[in-house]
Structure formats: C-alpha cells, structure tokens
C-alpha positions as CSV (number, residue, x, y, z in Angstrom):
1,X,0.0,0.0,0.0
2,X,1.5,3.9,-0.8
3,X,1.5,6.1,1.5
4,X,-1.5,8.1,-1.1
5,X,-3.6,4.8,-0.1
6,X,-2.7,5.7,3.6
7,X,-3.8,9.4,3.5
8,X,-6.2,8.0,1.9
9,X,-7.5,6.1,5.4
10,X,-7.2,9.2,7.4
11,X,-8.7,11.6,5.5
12,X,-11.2,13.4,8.0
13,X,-9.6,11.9,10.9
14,X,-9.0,13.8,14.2
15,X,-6.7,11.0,15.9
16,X,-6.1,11.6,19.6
17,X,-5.1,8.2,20.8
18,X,-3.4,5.2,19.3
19,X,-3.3,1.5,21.2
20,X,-1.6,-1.0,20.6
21,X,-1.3,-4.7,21.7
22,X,1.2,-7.3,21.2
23,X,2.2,-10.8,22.5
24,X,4.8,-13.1,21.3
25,X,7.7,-11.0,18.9
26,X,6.3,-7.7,20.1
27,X,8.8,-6.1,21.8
28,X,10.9,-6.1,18.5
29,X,8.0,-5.1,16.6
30,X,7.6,-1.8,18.6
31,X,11.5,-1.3,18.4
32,X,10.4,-1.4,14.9
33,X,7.4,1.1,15.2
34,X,8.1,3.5,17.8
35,X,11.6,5.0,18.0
36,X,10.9,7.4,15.7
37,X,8.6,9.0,17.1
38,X,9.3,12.6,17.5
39,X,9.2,14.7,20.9
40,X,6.0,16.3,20.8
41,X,4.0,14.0,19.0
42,X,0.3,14.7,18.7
43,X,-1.3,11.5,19.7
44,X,-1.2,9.2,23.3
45,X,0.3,5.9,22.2
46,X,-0.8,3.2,24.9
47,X,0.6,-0.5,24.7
48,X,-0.2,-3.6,26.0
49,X,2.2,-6.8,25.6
50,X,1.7,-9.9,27.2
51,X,3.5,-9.8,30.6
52,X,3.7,-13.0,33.4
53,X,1.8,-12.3,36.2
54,X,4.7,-11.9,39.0
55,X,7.5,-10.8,36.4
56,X,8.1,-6.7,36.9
57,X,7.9,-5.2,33.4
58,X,11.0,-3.1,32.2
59,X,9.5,-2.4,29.3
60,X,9.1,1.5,29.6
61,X,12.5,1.8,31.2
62,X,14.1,-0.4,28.1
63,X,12.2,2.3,25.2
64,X,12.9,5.5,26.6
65,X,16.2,5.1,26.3
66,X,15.1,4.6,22.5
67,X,12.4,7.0,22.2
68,X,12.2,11.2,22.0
69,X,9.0,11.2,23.2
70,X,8.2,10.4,27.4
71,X,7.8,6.8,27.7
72,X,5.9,5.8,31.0
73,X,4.5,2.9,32.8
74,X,0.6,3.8,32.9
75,X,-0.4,4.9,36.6
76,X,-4.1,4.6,38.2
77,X,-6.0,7.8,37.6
78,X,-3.4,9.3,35.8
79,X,-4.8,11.2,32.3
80,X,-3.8,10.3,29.1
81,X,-1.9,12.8,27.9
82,X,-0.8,13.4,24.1
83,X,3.1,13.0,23.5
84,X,3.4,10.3,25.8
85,X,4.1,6.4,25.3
86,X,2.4,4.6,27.6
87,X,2.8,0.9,29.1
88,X,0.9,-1.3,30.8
89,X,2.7,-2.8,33.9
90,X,2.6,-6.4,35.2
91,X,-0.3,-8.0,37.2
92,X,-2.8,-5.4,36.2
93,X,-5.5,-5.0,33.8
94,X,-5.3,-1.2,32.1
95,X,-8.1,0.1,31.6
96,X,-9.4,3.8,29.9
97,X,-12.3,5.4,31.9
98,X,-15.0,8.0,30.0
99,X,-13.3,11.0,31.0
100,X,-9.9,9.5,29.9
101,X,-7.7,8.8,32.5
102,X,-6.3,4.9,33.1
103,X,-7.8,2.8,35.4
104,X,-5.6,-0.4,37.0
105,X,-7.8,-3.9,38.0
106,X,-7.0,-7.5,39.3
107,X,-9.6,-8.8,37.8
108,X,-9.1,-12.5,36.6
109,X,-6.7,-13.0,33.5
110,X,-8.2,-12.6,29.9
111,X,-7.0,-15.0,27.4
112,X,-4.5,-16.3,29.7
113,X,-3.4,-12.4,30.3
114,X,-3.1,-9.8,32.9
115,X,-2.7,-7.3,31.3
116,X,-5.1,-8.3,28.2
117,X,-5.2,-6.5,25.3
118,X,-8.8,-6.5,25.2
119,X,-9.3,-5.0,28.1
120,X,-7.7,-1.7,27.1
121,X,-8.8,-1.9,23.5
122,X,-12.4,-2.0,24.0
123,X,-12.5,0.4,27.1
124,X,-10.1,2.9,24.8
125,X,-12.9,2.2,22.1
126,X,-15.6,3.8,24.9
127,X,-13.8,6.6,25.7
128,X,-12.0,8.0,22.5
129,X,-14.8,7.0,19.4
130,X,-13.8,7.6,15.9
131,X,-10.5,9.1,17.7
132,X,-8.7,5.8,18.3
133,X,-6.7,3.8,16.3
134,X,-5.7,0.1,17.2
135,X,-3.4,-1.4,15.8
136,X,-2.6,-5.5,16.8
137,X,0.7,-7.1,16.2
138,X,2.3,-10.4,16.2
139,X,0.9,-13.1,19.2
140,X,-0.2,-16.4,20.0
141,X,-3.6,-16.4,21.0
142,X,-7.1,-14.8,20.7
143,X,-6.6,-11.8,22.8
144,X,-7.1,-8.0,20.8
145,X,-9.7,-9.4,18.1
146,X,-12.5,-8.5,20.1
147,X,-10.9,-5.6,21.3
148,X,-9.9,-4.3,18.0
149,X,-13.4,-5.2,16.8
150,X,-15.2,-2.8,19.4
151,X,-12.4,0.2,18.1
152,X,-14.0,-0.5,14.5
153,X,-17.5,-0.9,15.8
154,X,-16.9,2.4,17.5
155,X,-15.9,4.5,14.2
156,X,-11.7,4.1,15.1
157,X,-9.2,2.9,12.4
158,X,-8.2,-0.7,12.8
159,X,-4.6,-1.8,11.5
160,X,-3.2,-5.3,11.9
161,X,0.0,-6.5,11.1
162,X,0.1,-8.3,7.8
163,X,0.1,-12.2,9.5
164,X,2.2,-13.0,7.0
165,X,5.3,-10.6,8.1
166,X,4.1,-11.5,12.0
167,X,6.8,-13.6,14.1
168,X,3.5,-15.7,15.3
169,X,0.5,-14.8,13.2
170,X,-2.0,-15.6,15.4
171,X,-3.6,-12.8,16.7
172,X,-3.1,-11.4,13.4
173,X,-5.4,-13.8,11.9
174,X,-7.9,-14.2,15.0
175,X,-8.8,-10.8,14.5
176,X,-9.0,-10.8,10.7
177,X,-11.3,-13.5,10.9
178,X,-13.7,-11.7,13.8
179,X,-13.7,-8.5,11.7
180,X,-12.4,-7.1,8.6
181,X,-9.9,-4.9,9.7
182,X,-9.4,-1.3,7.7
183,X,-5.6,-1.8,6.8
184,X,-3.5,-5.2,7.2
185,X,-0.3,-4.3,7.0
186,X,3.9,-5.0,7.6
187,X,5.3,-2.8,10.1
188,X,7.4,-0.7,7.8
189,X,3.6,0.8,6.3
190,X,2.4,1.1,10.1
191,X,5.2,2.9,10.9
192,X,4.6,5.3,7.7
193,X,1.1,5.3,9.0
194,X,2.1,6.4,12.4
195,X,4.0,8.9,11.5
196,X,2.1,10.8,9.3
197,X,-0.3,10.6,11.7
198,X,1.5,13.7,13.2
199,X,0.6,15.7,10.6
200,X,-2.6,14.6,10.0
C-alpha cells in the first residue's frame, strides 16, 4: 500500500489516541514502530504486551532510552496525555475510563493475560470513538480481536499486522477473521502510518 492509499484512510480523521497490543515478537516489533517518534508528538500511544503475572515489566524503562518522546509505565487515575508512550505494567489489567484517564484492576486473567489487550482496547474504544486507532501485532492467542473489533464498531481505524510478516500470526489472523480490519499491513507501512499521523 503507498502512502497516497494511507492518507487516503485518514482523510477526515482527528486521531487523539493510538493502542496498541502485542504478544509473542512484540517487543521487537515496537522497536520497529516506535523509535521514531518525535518529541511532541500529537497523539497518546498506549501499549499492552503480554507480561507473566509476577514478572516486573522493564519495558518502559528499556524504550525510553530509545524514544524522543516520554515513555511511562501507565499509573491509576493518571490522564492520558498526548506525547506520551504509555505501558501497561505487570499483574494489572489497564483500563481507559469515559473521562480518559487509566484505570488499573485484578480482575481475573483474559486469554491467559493480565494485562489483556482486550481490556484496554475495547475500554479505549468507549472513551476516544472515531478518535482511536488500534493497531494489533504479532501473538499467539485470541486476545485483541474483540478488542480491535469494538475500536471499528466504535468509528476508530483498525490496523493489523500483515500475519504473514508477524513472528507468530496468530492474533493477526484471529482478529482478521472476527472482523475485517481497515488496513493489514507489515510494520514498515504502520510505521509510515504512524508517522504521518502527526501531521494529519
């Protein structure tokens, strides 16, 4: 797809918030995505990978030393703010409320996952409309279809990772088969897509 075809997908689009989940391979598919980035970007970028419950996530320590932008583990009440990269941490479920600050929960694993993907997809879908665009990445089970499928049912841009290009295709597919995503793509087009999202 050129980059006229992914204009094309934003035209009329006011994007405030971008999510993204990932499970197996993701960490070096953000590396792949997010670096970047620049300083004062326009949009909040959240992210969810799958974490073991009891294992402390380093995940927003290991980015920022990659990133221009403020990378941060997601805190309970805290806004989302734009220009910011935002994780989820370990052992919690992250959530977005209505008026668009996070919310943290032990509620039982999704999908084998706390945090799940879903979780934040479909509560980011609530609170940010045609807004929000999702984007799902390489994994190995079901978690993010639904989630990605209440961002399209909600007016938002859905983007999966082409499963072919994905190190486990997986999720990929799940949530191709739930609904028809608006863009499959490899990372090198989401990260076009992200950028020019910017300036969009």
């Amino acid at each position: 797809m050129d980059a006229s075809a992914l204009r094309t997908a934003l035209a009329g689009r006011k994007v405030e918030a971008v999510v993204i989940g990932a499970s197996a391979g993701g960490v070096g598919a953000l590396l792949r995505l997010l670096p970047d980035l620049p300083a004062d970007y326009g949009c909040a970028v959240v992210a969810v990978l799958h974490i073991p419950d009891g294992r402390q996530s380093h995940l927003a320590d290991v980015f920022q030393q990659r990133m221009r932008l403020p990378v941060r583990e997601a805190r309970d009440k805290e806004e989302v703010a734009s220009g910011t990269l935002y994780f989820a941490g370990s052992g919690y479920h992250l959530s977005v409320e209505r008026d668009r600050s996070f919310s943290l929960s032990c509620e039982a694993p999704l999908h084998f996952a706390r945090p799940a993907i879903d979780y934040l997809m479909e509560s980011a879908a609530d609170a940010f409309g045609p807004a929000l665009v999702g984007i799902l990445l390489t994994g190995a089970n079901h978690d993010g279809a639904a989630g990605l499928a209440a961002i399209g049912a909600a007016g938002g841009l859905t983007v999966v990772q082409d499963p072919q290009e994905a190190e486990v295709p997986t999720m990929p597919q799940q949530a191709i088969r739930l609904r028809a995503p608006d863009l499959i793509l490899p990372l090198q087009e989401i990260h076009t897509l992200l950028m020019m999202l910017e300036n969009n």
